[in-house]
N, C-alpha and C positions, 0 to 999 in steps of 0.2 A: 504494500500500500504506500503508494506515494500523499505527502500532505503537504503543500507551500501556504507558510501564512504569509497573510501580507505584511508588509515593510508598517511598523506603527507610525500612525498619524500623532505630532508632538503639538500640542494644542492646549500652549501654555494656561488658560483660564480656565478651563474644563479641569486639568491635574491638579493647580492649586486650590479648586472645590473639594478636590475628595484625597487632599493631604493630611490626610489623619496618622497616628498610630495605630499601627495595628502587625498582627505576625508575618515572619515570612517565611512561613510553609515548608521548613525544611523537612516539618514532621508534622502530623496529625494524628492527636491532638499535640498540642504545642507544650515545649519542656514545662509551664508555668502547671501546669494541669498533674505532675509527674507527683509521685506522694510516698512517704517513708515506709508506709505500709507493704510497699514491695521491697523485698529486699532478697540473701542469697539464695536462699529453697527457690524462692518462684522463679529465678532466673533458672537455675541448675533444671528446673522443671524445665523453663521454655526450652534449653537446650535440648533437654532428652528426647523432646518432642519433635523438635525440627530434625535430629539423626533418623527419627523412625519416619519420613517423609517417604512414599513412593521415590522420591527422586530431590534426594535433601540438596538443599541452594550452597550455593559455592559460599565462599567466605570471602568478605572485604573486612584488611584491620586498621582501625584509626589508632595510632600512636601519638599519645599527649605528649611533648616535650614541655615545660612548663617557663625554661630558665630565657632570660633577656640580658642582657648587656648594658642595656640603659632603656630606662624609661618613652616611649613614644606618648603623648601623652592623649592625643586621639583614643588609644588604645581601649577596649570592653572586655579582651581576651584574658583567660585566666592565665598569671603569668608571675614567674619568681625573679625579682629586680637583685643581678649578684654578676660579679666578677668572679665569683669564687669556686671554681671548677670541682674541687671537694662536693661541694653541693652536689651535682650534680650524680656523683659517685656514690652518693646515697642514696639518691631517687634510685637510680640506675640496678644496686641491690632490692631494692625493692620490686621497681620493675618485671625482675628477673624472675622473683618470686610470684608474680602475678602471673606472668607466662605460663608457667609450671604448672600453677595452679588450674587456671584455664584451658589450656590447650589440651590436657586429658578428656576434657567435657565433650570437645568435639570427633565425631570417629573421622581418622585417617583418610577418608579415602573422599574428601568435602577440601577439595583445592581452593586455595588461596589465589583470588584473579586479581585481587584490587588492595594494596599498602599507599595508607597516606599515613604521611609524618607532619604533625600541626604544633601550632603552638600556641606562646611564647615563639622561640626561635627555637626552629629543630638544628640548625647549623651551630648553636649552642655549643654540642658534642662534635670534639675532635674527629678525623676518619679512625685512631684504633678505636676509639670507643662507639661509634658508629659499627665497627667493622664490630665488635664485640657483639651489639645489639641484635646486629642482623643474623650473626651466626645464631645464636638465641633464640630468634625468629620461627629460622629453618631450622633447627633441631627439632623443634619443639611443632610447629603448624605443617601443613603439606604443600610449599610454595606451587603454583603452576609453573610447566614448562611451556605454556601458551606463549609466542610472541605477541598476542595480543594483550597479554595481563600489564595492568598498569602500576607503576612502584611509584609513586607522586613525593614530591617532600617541600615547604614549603621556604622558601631563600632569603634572608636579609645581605644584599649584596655588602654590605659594609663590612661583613663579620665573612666573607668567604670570599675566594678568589678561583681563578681556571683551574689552579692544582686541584683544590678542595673536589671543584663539581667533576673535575676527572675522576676521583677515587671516588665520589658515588656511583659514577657509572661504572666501575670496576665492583662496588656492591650488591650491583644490581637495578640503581635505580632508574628510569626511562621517561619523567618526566618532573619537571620543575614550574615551579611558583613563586614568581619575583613580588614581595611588595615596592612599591615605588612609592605611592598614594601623590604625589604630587613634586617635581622638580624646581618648582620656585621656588629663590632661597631665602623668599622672606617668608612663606608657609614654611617650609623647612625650619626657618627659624623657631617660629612659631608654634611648632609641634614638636619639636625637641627630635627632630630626626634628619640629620645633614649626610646628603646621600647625592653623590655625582652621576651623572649621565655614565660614564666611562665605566666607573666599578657596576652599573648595573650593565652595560653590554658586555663584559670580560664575562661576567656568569651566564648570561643568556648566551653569548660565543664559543664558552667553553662547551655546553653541555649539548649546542647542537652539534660540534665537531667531535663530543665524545659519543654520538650516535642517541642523545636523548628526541625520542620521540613527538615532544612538546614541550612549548614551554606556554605559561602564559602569566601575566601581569597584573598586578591590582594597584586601582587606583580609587583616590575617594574626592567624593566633592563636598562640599558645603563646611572645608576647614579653617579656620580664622586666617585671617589676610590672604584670603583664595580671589582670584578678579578674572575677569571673562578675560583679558589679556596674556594671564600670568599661565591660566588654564590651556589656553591656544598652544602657547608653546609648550607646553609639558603634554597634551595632545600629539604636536608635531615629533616630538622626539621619541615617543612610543610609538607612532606608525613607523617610524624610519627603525628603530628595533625591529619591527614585523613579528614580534609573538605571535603566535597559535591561538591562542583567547586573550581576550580583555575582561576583567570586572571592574564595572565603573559601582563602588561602592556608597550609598548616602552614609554622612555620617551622620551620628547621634549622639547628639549632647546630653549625657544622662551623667552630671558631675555626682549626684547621691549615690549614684549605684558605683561609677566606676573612679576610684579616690583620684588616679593622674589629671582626670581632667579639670579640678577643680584649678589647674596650674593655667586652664585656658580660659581668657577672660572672653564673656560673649557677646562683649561689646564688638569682639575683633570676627565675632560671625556673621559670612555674607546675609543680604537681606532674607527672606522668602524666595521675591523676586528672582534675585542675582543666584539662588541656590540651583532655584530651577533651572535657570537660564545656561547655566555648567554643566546640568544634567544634557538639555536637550543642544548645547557645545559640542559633547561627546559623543551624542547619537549622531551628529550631522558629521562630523571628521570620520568618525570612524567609517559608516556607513558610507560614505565616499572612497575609504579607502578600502573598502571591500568586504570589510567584515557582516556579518548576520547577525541581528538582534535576537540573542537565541528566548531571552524574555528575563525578567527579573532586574540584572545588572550584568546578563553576562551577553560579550557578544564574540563569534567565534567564527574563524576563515570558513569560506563555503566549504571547504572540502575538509573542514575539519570531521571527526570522529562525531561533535556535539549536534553540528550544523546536518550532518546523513543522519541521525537519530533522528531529528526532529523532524526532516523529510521521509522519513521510513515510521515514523510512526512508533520508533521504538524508546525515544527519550524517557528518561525520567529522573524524581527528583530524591534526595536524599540531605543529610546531614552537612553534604561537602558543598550542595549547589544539585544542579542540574549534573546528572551523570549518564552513562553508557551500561554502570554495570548493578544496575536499581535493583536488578533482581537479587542480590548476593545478601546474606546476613551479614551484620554489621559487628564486629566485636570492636569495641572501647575499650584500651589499655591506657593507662596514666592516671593521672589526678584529672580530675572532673571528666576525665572521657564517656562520651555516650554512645550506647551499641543499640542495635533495632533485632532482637530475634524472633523470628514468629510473627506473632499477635503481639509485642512484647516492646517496649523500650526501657533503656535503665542506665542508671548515670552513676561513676563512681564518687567519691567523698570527692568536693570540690577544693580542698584543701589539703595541705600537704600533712596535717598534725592527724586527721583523720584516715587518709589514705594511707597512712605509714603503722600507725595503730591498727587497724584492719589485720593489713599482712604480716605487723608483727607475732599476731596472736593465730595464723594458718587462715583467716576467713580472705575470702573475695571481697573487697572494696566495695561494693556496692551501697550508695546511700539513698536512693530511690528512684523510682519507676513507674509504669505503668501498663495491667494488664490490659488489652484492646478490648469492648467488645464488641458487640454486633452494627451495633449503629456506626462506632469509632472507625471500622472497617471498609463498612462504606463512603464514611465519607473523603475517609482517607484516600479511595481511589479514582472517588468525583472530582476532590480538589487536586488530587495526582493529574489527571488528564485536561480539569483547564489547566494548571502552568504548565503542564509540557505539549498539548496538542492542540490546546483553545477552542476544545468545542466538545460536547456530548452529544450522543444520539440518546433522548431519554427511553424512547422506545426499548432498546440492546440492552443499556443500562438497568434499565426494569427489568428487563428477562433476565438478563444475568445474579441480578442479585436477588429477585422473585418479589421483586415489589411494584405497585403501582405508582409511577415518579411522580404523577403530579399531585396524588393525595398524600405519599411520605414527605414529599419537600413542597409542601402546597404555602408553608408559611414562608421560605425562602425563597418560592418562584413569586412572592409578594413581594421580596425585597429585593430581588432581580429585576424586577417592570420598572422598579424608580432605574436603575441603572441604564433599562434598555430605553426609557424616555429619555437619556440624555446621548444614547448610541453609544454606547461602553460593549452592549452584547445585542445582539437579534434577538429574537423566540419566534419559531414561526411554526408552533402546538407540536415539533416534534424535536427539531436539534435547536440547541442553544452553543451560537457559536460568540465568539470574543472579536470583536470587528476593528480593524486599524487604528481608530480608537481607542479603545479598551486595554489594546495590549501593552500600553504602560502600565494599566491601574489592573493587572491580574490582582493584586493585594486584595485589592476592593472589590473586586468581584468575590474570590475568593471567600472572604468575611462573610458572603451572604450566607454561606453553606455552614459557615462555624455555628456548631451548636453549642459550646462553651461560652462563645463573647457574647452570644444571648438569652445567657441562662441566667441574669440576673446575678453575676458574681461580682464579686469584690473590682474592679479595674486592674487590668494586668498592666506594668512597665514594657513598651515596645517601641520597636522604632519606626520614624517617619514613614508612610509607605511611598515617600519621592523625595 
């Protein structure tokens, strides 16, 4: 099945109407909803469950690095501010012990297609202690021998060099993740991260010439002293890199939740206006220079991996973004790592004093969860298919899951019709699709189908949906 969406229509007074907070669907239901009442049994249950599958799901692992170098002050990510490589060599025993712990749970013959390494800063770790980790890995899990599987890890080019990314590709690794977020060196200033054009191409140069299979860059807007000027250029210097994907990141000011930013005054944040106008800067450079708006913040070369998914029909979404390999169980190793098994998601201790407590005493980390059920399920696959393919057939959709669509979602095809009077979606009594319009505000659409954000709850903390 072929599917081309069209190119979204940027129609700046229309998006700042429906610039609310609200989630971005890496999961359903969203982490805010997850509760202590799950904890090791019910994982070790969802595990034993997914083995005895007619045909149990491959494995994707997310590896938490936690440590940083210095403070970025943008920053939301869980993250350990230390020079101090000792540290490191602690988590790393504990780590070890998580491994061990886990990888018995799963049986041997459920390949490993898909390793991301996140942070903090995964480049943190030296290559022997990298090389240490990975041995660990593959002791322990059944790596594939696919050349399709993907080993990701994500790059602060300040902190590595062409040596470094050579000896990941001698680890094994085949695709990289550059942050940049913006080259102007008074945002740079700004955000406490001074970072050159040059040390970020040596890593993108190395890792294509060491046969890495992608690379791609994140960048963020709406950060203090950001200007449609300053944005252009730092625009032009990433198309002239030519990465594989772009994420054009919004940022969120939430100084109560995340302590660094309280360093960023917000008087120094672009207007509304000017926020927006950066966002729809980047749709227009990029998409000029060839890339595909694959939806969200990500846009990816036509012939990327993300950009044939989304034309085949087979895209989807997970924890890391938009991925290729949705179908796989998710295992979460680190401090605050989150995994998807089953019916199942589960986050470990978000702290180091807790995650280290845990494994000192032989338990699984796990500080909570949540089981799926029936309803969580579906909706989970409604809202899977608008962000990755913008459009349902309620018809299929009913038959497939044995319900009647317009009387199970009769209250959210109510809060659909306000969207579709402003052309965000069609409804035309059988597919509802996401129209060139729309396809900036999936957030907002999206939101129609949460049954959590209108269950009368307390207000969750989220970020801007532009």
């Amino acid at each position: 099945m072929s599917h081309i969406l069209a190119a979204p229509a940027f129609d700046p007074a229309l998006i700042a109407r429906y610039d609310t907070a609200g989630p971005r669907y890496t999961s359903y239901p969203t982490a805010p909803q997850f509760n202590a009442r799950f904890g090791e049994a019910t994982l070790r249950e969802a595990v034993r469950l997914s083995n005895e599958e007619p045909i149990p799901r491959p494995l994707s692992l997310y590896m938490h690095v936690p440590f940083c170098m210095s403070p970025c002050f943008y920053c939301g990510c869980n993250r350990v501010i230390t020079r101090e490589i000792a540290k490191a060599d602690r988590y790393l025993e504990r780590l070890y012990r998580e491994i061990e712990l886990t990888a018995p749970l799963f049986d041997r013959d459920r390949p490993v297609r898909q390793l991301h390494f996140g942070g903090g800063t995964p480049n943190f770790l030296d290559l022997p202690r990298m090389r240490e980790l990975m041995e660990s890995l593959a002791r322990h899990f059944s790596f594939s021998g696919e050349r399709a599987r993907e080993f990701g890890i994500e790059i602060d080019p300040r902190f590595a060099d062409g040596e470094y990314v050579r000896g990941l590709g001698e680890l094994g690794f085949n695709r990289l993740s550059v942050g940049i977020q913006d080259f102007d060196p008074v945002v740079q200033q700004a955000v406490n991260r001074i970072q050159s054009v040059a040390e970020t191409r040596e890593v993108i140069e190395a890792g294509r010439a060491a046969g890495f299979a992608s690379a791609s860059v994140d960048l963020i807007y709406g950060l203090p002293k950001q200007s449609l000027e300053g944005f252009d250029r730092t625009l032009a210097e990433v198309i002239a890199l030519d990465p594989d994907r772009v994420a054009v990141y919004g940022y969120a000011h939430l100084p109560d939740l995340f302590k660094a930013q309280k360093q960023i005054d917000a008087a120094d944040l672009p207007d509304p206006a000017t926020r927006l106008a950066l966002f729809g800067r980047a749709l227009e450079r990029l998409t000029a220079a060839g890339y595909v708006y694959i939806g969200m913040d990500h846009f990816a070369r036509a012939d990327d991996e993300l950009a044939r998914a989304q034309r085949e029909g087979t895209l989807q979404r997970n924890f890391q973004g938009y991925s290729t390999h949705g179908e796989c169980d998710i295992v979460g190793l680190g401090v605050s790592a989150i995994g998807r098994i089953g019916d199942t998601y589960s986050q470990n201790a978000r702290d180091l004093t807790g995650y280290y407590a845990a494994l000192d005493t032989g338990r699984l980390p796990i500080a909570r969860g949540l089981q799926l059920d029936e309803d969580d399920l579906v909706r989970r696959t409604l809202i899977g298919e608008l962000m990755c393919h913008g459009e349902i057939d309620t018809r299929l959709f009913g038959a497939r899951h044995r319900l009647l669509f317009n009387e199970y979602f009769a209250p959210e095809l109510g809060r659909l019709r306000v969207l579709a009077n402003d052309g965000l979606v069609t409804l035309d009594g059988r597919m509802i699709r996401v129209t060139p319009r729309g396809r900036l505000l999936l957030r907002s659409i999206a939101m129609c189908f949460d049954a959590y954000l209108h269950a009368n709850e307390a207000p969750k903390r989220f970020s801007r949906t532009i």
